[in-house]
N, CA and C of each residue as an Amber inpcrd file, in Angstrom:
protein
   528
  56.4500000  46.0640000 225.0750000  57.6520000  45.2970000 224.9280000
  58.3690000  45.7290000 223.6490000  59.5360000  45.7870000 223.7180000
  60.4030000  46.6080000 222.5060000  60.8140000  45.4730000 222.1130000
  60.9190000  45.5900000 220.7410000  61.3830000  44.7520000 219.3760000
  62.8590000  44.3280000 219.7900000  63.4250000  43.2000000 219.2440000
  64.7360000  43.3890000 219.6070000  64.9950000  42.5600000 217.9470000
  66.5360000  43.3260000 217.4240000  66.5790000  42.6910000 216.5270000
  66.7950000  41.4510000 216.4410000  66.6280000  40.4320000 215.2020000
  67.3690000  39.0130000 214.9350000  68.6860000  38.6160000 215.4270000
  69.1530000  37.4310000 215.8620000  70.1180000  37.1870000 215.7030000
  70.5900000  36.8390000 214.8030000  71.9360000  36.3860000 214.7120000
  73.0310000  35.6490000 213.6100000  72.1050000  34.4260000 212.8840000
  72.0070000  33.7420000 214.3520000  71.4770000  32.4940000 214.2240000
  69.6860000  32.1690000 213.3840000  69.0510000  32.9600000 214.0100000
  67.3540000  33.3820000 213.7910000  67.5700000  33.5080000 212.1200000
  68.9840000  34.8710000 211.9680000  68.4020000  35.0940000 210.8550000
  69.0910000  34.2070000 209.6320000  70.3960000  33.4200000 209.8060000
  70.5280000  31.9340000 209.1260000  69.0830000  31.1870000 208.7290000
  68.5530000  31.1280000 209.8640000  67.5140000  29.7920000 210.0890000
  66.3610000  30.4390000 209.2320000  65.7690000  31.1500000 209.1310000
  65.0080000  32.0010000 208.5700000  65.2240000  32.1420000 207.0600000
  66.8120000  32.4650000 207.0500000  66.9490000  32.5680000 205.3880000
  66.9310000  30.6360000 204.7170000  67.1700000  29.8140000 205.5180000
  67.1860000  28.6230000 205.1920000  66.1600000  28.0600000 204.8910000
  64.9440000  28.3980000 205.7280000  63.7070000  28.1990000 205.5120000
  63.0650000  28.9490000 204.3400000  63.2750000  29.9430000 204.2440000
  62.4950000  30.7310000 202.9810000  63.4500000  30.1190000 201.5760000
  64.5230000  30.1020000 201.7890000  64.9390000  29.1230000 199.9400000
  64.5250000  27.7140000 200.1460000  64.1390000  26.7970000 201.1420000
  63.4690000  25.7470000 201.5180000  62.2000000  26.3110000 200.4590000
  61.5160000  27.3690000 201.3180000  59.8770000  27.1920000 200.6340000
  60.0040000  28.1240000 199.7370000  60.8350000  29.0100000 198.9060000
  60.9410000  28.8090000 197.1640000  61.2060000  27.4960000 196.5780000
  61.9450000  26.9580000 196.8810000  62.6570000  25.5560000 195.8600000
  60.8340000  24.9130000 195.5850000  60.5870000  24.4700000 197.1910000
  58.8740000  24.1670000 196.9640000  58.5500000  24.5230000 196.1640000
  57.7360000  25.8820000 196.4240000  56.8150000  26.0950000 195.4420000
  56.8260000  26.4740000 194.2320000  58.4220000  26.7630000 193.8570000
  58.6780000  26.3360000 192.3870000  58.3200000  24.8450000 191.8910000
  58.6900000  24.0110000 192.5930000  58.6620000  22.5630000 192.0960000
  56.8060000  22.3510000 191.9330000  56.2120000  22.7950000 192.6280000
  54.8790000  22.6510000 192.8980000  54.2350000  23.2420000 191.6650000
  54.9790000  24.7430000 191.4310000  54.0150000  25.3230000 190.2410000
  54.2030000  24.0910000 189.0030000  55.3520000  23.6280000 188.6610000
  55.7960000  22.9000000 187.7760000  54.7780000  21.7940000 187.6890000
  54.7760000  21.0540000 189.0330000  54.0410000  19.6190000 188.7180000
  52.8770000  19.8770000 188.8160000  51.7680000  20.7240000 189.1320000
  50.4820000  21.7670000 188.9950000  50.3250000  21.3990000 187.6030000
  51.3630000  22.3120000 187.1430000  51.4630000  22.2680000 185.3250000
  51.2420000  20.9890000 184.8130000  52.2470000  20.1880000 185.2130000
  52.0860000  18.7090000 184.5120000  50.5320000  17.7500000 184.9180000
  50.5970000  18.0520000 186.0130000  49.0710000  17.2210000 186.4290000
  48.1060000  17.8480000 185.9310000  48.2280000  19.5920000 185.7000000
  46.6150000  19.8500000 184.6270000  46.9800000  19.1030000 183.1690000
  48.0570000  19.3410000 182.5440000  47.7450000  18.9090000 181.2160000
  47.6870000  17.5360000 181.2590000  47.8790000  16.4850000 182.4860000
  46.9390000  15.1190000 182.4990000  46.1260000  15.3290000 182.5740000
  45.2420000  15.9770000 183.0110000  43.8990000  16.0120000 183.7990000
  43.3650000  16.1960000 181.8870000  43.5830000  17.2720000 181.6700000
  43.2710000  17.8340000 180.0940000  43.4040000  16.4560000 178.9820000
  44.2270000  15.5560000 179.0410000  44.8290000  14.5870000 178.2020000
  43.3040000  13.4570000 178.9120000  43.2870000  13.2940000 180.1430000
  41.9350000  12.2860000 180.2400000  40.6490000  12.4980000 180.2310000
  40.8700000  13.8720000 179.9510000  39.4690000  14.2430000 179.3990000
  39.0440000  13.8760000 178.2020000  40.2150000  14.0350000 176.9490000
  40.0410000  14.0020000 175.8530000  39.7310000  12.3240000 175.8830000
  41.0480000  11.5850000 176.5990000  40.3110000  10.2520000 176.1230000
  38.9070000   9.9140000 176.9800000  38.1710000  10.4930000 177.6780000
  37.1550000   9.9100000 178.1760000  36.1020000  10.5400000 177.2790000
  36.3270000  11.7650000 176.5780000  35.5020000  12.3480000 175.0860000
  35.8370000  11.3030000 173.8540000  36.6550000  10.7980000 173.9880000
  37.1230000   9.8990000 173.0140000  36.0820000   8.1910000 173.1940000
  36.7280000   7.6460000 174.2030000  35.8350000   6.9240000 174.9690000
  34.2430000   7.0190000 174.7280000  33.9320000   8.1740000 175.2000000
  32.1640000   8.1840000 174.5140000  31.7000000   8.6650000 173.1950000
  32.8320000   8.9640000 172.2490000  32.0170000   9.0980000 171.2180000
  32.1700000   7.8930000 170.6880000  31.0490000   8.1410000 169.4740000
  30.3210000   9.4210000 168.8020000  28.9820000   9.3840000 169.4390000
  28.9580000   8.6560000 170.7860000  27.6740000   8.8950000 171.1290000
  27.4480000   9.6090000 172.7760000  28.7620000  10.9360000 172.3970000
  28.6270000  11.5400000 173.2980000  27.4600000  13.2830000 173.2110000
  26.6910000  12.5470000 173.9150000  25.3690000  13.9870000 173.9500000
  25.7600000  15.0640000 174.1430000  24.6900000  15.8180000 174.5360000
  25.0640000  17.6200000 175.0300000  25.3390000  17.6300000 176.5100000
  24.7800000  16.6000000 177.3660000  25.0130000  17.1560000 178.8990000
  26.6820000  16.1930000 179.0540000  26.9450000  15.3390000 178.4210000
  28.3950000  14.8220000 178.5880000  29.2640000  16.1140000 178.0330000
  29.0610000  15.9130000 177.0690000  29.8590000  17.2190000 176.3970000
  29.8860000  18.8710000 177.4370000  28.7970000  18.8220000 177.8250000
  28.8810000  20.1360000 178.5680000  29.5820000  20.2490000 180.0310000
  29.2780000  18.6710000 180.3600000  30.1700000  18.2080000 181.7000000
  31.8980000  18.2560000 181.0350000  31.9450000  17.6030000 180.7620000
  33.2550000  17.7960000 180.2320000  34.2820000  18.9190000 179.8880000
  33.2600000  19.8180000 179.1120000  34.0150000  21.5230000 179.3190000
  33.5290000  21.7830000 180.7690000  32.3520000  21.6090000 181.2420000
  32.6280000  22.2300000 182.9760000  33.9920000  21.6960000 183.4980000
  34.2210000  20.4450000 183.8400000  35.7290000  20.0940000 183.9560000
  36.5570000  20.1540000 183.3580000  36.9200000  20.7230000 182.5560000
  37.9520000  21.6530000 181.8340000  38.0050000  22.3620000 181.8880000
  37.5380000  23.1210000 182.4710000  37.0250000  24.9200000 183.0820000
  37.4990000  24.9190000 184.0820000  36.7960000  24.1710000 184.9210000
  37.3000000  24.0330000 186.1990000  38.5560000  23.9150000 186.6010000
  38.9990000  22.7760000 185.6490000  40.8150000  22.4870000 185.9920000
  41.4890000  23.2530000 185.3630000  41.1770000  24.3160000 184.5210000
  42.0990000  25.4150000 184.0130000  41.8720000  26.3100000 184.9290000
  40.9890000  26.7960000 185.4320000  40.6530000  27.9680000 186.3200000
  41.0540000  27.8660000 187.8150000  40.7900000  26.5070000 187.9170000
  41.8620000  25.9710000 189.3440000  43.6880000  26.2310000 189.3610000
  44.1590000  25.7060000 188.1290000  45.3600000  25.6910000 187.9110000
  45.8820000  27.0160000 187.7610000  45.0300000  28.1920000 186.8800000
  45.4850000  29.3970000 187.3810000  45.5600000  29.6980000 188.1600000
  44.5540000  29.9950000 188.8470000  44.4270000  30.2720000 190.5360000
  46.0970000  30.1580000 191.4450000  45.9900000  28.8600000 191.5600000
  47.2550000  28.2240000 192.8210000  48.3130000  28.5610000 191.8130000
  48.3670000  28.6210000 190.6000000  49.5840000  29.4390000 189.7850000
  49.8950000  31.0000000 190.4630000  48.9060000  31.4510000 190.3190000
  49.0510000  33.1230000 190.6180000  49.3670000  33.0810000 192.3070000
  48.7150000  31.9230000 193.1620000  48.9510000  31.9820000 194.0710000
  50.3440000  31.8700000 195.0850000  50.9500000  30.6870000 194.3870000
  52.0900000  30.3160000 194.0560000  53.2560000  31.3730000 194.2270000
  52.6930000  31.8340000 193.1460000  53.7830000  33.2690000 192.1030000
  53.4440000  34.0810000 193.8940000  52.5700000  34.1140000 194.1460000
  52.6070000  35.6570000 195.4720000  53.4130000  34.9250000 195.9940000
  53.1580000  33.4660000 196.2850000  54.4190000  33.0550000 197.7870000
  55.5860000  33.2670000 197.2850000  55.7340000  32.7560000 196.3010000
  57.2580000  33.5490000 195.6900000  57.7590000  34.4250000 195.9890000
  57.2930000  35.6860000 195.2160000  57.2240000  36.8260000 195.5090000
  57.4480000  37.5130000 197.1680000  56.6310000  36.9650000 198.0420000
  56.8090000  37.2090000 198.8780000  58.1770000  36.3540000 199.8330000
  58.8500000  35.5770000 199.7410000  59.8710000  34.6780000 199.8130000
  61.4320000  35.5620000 199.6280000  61.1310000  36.0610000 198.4650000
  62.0350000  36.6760000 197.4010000  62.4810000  38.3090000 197.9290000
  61.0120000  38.3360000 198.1810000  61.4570000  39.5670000 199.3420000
  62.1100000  39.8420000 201.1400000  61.1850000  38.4640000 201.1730000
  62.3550000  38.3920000 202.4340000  63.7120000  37.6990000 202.6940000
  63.8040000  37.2330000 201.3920000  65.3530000  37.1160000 201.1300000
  66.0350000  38.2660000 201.2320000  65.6880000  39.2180000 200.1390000
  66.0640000  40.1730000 199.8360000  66.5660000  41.4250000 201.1580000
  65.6770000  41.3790000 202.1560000  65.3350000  41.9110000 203.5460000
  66.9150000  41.0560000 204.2620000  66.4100000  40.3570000 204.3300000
  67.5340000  39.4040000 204.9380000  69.0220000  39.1720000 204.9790000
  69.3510000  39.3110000 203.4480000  70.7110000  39.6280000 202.9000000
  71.1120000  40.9840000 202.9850000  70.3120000  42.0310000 203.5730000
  70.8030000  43.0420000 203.7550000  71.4340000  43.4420000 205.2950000
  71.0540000  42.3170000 206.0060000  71.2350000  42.1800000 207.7680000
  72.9310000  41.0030000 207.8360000  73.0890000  40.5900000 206.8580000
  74.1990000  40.0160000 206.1410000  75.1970000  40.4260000 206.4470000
  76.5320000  40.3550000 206.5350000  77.9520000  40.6250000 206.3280000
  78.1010000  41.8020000 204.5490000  79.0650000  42.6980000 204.8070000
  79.1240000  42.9060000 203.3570000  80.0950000  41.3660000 202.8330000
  80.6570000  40.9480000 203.3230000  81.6260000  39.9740000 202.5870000
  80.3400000  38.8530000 202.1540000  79.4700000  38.5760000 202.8450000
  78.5810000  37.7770000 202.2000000  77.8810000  38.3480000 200.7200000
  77.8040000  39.7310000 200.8800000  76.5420000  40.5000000 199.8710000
  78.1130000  40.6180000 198.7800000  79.1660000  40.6960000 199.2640000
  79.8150000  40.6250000 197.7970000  79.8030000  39.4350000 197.0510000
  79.7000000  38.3160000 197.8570000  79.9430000  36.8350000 197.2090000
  78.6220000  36.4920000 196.6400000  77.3460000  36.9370000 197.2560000
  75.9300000  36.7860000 196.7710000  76.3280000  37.7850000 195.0350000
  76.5300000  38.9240000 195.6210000  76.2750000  39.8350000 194.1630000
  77.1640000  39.8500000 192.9940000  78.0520000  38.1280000 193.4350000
  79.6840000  38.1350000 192.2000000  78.7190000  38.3940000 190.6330000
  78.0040000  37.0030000 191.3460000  76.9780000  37.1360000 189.1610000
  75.8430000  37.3820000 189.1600000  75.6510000  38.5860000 188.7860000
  74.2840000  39.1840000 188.9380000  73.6320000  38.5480000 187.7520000
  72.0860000  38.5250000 188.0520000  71.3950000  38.1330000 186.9370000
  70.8850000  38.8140000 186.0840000  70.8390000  38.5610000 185.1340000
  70.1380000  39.6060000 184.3710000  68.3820000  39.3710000 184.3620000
  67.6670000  40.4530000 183.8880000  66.5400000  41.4610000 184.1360000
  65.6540000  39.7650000 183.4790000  64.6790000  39.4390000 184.2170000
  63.8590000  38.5460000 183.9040000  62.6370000  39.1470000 182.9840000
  62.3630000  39.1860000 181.9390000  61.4640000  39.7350000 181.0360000
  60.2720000  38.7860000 181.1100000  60.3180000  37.4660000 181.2310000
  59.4700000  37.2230000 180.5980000  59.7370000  35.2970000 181.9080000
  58.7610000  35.3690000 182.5760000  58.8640000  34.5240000 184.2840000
  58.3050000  33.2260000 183.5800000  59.2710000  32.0450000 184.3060000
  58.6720000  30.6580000 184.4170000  57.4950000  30.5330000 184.5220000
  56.6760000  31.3780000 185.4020000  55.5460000  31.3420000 185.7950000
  54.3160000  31.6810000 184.8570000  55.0830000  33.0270000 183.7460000
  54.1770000  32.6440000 182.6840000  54.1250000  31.8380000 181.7590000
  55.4360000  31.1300000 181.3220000  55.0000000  29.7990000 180.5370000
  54.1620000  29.0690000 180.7060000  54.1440000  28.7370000 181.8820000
  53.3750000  27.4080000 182.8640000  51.7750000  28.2790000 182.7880000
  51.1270000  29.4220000 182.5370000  50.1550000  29.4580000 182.3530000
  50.0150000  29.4190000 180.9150000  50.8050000  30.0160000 180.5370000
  50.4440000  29.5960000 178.9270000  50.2950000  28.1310000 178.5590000
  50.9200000  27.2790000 179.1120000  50.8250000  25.9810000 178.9300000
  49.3240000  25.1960000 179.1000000  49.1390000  25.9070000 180.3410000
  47.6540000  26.0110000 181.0750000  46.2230000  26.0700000 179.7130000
  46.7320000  27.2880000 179.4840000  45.8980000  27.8950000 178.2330000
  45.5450000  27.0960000 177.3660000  46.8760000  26.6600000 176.5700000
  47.0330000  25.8900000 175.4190000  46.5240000  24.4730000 175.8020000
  47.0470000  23.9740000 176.6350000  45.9990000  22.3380000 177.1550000
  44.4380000  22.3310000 176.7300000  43.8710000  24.0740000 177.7140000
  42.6600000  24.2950000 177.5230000  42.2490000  24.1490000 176.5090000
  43.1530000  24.7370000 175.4200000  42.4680000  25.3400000 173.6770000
  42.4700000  23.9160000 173.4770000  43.1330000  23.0830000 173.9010000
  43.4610000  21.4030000 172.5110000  42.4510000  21.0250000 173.2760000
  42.5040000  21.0880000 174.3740000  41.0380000  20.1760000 174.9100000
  40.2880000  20.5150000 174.0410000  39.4930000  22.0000000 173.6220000
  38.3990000  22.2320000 173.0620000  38.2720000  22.0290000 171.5380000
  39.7060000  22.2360000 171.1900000  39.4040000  22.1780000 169.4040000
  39.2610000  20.2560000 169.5440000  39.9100000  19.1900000 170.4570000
  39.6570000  18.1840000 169.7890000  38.1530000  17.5720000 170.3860000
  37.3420000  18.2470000 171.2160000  36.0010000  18.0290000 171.7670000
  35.3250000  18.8410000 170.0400000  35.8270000  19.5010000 169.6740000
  34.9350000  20.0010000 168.3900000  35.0390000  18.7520000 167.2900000
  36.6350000  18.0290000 167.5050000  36.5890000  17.2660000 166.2970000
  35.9260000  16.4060000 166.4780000  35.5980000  15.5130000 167.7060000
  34.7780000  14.4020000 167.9390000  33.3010000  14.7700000 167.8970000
  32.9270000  16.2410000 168.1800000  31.3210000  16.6890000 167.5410000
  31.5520000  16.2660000 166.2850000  32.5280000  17.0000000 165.2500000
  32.3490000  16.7240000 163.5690000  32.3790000  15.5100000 163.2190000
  32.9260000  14.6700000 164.2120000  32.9350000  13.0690000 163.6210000
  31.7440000  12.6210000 164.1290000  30.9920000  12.9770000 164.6290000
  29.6690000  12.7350000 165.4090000  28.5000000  12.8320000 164.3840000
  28.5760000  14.1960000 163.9500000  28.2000000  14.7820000 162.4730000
  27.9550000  13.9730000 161.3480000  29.3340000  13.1450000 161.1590000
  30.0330000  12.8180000 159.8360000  29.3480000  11.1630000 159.8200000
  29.3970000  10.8870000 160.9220000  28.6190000   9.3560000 161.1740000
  27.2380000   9.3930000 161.0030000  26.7360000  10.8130000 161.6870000
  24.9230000  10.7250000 161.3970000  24.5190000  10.6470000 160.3180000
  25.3890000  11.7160000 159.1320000  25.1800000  12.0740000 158.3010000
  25.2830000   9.8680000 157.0780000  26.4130000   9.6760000 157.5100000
  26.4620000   8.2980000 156.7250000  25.0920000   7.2710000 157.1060000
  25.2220000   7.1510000 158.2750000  24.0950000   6.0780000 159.2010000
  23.0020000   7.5310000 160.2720000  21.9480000   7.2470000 158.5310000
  20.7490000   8.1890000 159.1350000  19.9050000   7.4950000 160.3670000
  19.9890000   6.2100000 159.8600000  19.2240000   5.3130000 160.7970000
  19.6270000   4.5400000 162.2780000  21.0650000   4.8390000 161.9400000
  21.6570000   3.8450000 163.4730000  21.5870000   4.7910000 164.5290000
  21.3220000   4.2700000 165.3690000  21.4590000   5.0000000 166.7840000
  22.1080000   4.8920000 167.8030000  23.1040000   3.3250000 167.1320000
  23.7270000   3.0320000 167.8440000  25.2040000   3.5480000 167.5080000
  25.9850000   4.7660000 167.2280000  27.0500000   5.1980000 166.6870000
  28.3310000   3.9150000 167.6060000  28.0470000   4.0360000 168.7390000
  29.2450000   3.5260000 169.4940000  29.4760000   2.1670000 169.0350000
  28.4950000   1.5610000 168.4180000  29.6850000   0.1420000 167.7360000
  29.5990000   0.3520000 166.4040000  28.7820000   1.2300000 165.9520000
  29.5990000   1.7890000 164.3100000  31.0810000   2.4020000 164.3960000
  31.0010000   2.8060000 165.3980000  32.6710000   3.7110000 165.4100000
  33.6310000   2.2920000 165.6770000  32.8920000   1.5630000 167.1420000
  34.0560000   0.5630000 167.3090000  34.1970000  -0.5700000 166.4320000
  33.4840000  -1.2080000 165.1560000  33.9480000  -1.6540000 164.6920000
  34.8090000  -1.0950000 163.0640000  34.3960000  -0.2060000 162.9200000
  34.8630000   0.8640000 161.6010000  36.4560000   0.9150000 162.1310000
  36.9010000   1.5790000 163.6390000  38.0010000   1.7270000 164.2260000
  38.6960000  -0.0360000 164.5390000  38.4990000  -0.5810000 164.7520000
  38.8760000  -2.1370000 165.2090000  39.2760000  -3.0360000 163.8620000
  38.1600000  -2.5570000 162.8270000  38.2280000  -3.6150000 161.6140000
  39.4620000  -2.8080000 160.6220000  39.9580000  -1.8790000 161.1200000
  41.5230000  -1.3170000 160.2420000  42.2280000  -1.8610000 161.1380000
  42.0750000  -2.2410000 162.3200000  43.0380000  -2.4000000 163.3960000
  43.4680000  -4.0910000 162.7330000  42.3540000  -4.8390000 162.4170000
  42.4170000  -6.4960000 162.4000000  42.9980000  -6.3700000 161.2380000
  42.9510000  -5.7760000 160.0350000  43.1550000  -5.6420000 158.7650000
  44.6790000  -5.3380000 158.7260000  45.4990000  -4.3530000 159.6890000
  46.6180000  -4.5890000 159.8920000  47.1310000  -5.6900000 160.2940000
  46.8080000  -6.2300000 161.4060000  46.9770000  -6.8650000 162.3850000
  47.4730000  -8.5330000 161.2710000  46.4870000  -8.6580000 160.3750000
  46.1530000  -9.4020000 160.0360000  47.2730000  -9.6310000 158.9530000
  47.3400000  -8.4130000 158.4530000  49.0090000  -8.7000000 157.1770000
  49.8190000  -8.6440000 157.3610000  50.1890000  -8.7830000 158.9860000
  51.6220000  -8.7490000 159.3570000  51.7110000 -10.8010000 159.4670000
């Protein structure tokens, strides 16, 4: 059976659908972005939450899920970026089956040369969530540290912290 080309119509509908599923999965890489650096932000308070009497297997769970949700979020990032990519090209395919009067009105304002893609911010962003996750999981080790070191004997850090943290809280609270 021989190929027959597109129509008018096919290839409207076609180009409508593919800037349909760019707009997507632009919007998608975006909120990807925003929901890892929540994911990253409730980690910290649930590291927050258990110290200073957070151990080695919490602590190690905790970077596993931070690993995880950075390494996930790259992933469907890069993945993302191909559907793009591939979208972009069959635009590109598409507008050439076009009218020239269309490809002049498409090509009035050309864009200039993209150096440097949305798509890598949004992993850098990725990155950087990662790094703060880890430098402030180090600070709650040093405050972990800093408590043993005061109270050789307590073992109970978690209401040394919560009332040390609470009794500045009342002490404000209190001179207003």
């Amino acid at each position: 059976m021989e190929k027959q080309p597109l129509s008018h119509d096919e290839l409207r509908l076609l180009y409508q659908v593919t800037v349909s599923d760019l707009s997507y999965f632009k919007t998608q890489q975006w909120s990807l972005t925003n929901y890892t650096l929540l994911l990253f932000a409730a980690l910290v308070a649930a590291a927050k939450t258990l110290t200073p009497g957070l151990c080695s297997s919490e602590r190690w769970t905790l970077i596993a899920l931070a690993v995880g949700t950075a390494l996930g979020a790259l992933v469907i990032l890069f993945k993302l970026q191909a559907s793009i990519s591939i979208r972009q090209a069959r635009l590109q395919k598409i507008r050439g089956s076009f009218s020239s009067a269309f490809n002049e009105a498409w090509s009035a304002e050309l864009k200039s040369r993209e150096y440097l893609h949305a798509v890598s911010f949004l992993r850098v962003a990725v990155v950087l969530g990662y790094r703060c996750f880890l430098v402030d999981l180090q600070n709650l080790r040093t405050e972990r540290r800093r408590l043993t070191q005061l109270y050789p004997r307590r073992k109970n850090f978690r209401k040394i912290l919560y009332v040390t943290q609470n009794r500045g809280s009342r002490l404000r609270h209190h001179n207003h």
